[in-house]
Structure formats: C-alpha cells, structure tokens
C-alpha positions in Angstrom: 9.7 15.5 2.0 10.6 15.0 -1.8 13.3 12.6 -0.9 10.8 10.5 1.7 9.0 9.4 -1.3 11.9 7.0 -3.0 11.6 5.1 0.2 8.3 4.5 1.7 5.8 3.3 -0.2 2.8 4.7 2.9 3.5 6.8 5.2 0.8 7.6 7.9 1.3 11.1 9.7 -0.8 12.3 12.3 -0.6 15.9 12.8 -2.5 18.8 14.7 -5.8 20.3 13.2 -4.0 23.5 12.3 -0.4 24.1 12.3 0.2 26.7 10.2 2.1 26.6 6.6 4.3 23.4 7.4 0.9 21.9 7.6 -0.1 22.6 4.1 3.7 21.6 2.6 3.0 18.5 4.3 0.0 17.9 2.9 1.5 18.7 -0.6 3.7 15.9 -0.4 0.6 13.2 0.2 -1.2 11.5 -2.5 -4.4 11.2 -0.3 -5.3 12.7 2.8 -7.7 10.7 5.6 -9.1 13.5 8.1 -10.5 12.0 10.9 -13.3 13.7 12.6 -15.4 13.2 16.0 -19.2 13.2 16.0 -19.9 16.5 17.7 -20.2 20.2 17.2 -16.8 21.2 18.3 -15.3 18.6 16.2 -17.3 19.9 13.1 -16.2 23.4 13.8 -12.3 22.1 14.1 -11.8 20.5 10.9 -12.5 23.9 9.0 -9.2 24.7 9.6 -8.2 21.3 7.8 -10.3 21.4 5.1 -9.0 24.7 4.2 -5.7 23.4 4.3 -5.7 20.3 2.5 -7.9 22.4 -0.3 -4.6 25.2 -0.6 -2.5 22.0 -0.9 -4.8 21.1 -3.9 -4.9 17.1 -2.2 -7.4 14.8 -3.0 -9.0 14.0 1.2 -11.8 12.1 2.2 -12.9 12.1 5.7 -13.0 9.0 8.6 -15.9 9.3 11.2 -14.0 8.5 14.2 -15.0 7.1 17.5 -18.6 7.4 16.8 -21.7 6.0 18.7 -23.7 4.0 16.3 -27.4 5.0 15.6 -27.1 8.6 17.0 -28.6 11.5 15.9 -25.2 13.6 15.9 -23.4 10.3 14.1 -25.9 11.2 10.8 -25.7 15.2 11.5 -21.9 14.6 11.3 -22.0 12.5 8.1 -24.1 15.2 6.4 -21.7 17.9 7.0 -18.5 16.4 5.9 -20.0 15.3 3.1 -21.4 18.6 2.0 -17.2 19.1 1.6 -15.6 15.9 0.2 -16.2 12.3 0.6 -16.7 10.4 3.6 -15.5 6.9 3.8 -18.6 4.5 4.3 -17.1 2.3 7.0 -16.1 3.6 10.5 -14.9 3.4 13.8 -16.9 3.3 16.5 -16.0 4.1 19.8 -14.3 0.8 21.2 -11.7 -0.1 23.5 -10.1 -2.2 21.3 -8.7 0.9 19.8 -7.5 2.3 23.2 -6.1 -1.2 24.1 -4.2 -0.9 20.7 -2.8 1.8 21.2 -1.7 1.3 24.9 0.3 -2.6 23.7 1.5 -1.1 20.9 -0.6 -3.7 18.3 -3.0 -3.1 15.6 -6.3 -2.8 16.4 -6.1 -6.3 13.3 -4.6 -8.1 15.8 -6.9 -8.2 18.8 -9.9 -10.0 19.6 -12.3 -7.5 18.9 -14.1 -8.5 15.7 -15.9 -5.7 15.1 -13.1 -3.5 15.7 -11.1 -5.8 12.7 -13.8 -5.5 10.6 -14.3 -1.6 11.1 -9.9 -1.3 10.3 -10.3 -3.6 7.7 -13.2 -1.9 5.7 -11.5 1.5 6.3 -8.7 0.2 4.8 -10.2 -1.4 1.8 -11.8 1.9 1.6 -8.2 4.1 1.4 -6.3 1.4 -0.6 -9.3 1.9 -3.3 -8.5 5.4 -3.5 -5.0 5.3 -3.4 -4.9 2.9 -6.4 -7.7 5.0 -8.1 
C-alpha cells in the first residue's frame, strides 16, 4: 500500500466494519479516515469494532452520520455517542434518493438534481478537505 501513495493523491476505500488485521494495515496507510455510521442502535454497537481499529492504527478519523432522518430523536442520540469518541463532521447525509439514484447511474450524487443532496456532498466535502489539509 506504500507504493499506492506515489500515485494517487485520494483514494476512497470502502471496507467492511470489521475485517480483521488487513483492516488495521489499511487503515495505517490513510492520512484520515471517514467512518460512516447509521442513526440506530445496531449501527452504534457496529462501529466499536472500527473505532478500535482505526485507534490501533493510530489514524486521525472523524465520523459521517449517514442516511439520517432529520429532526429525530435517534439522529441527536447518535451524534452524542460518536462524539463522546472522535469528531463528527457537522454536515450530513440524509436519507435521500438521490444517493441511491447515484449510485445505481453511476454519477455523483454533485451531479443530479437534488440540491439538497449537492449541498449535503458538498459540505461533507469541505468538511474532509479541511482536515486533510490541516
């Protein structure tokens, strides 16, 4: 993964919740990690596994709340747990087709029509690219 670096300047991977060692050497080669998490209990309870991981692999993380409902109790609940163990990003992404349409065409969410669904990629964005570049 040492090599990768000379090439790419960001790489997005997606992996599993909890895969073991490979999943901690991965995250060693990242200079941020973005864990998203679902509103909901068994969400929460997943991305222990994560956390764990991405704090062996001594990488600086912040978490995304993904595909949440807007104005729910379990939205705040969810926000106050994840950030009782890193930062959570302020902007994000609500539960929308636009993201499903995405990723059904093949486009970025940037690209559709849904302004709301832009706005939510853009501020996440803004939001990463700040951390990245410290």
């Amino acid at each position: 993964m040492k090599g990768l670096a000379s090439d790419f300047d960001l790489a997005v991977i997606d992996t599993p919740p909890s895969a073991g060692d490979w999943l901690t050497k991965a995250f060693r080669a990242a200079d941020l990690l973005v864990i998203p998490v679902k509103p909901g209990p068994d969400d929460l309870r997943a991305v222990g596994s994560t956390i764990s991981a991405a704090t062996a692999a001594k990488v600086p993380f912040a978490f995304v709340v993904s595909m949440a409902k807007p104005r729910s109790r379990m939205l705040e609940a969810t926000i106050r747990a994840l950030a009782a163990h890193g930062r959570v990003a302020p902007a994000q992404l609500n539960d929308r087709a636009a993201y499903l349409d995405a990723a059904v065409d093949g486009s970025g969410v940037t690209e559709g029509s849904d302004v709301k669904a832009r706005d939510e990629a853009a501020a996440l964005w803004h939001y990463v690219k700040g951390l990245l570049d410290g």
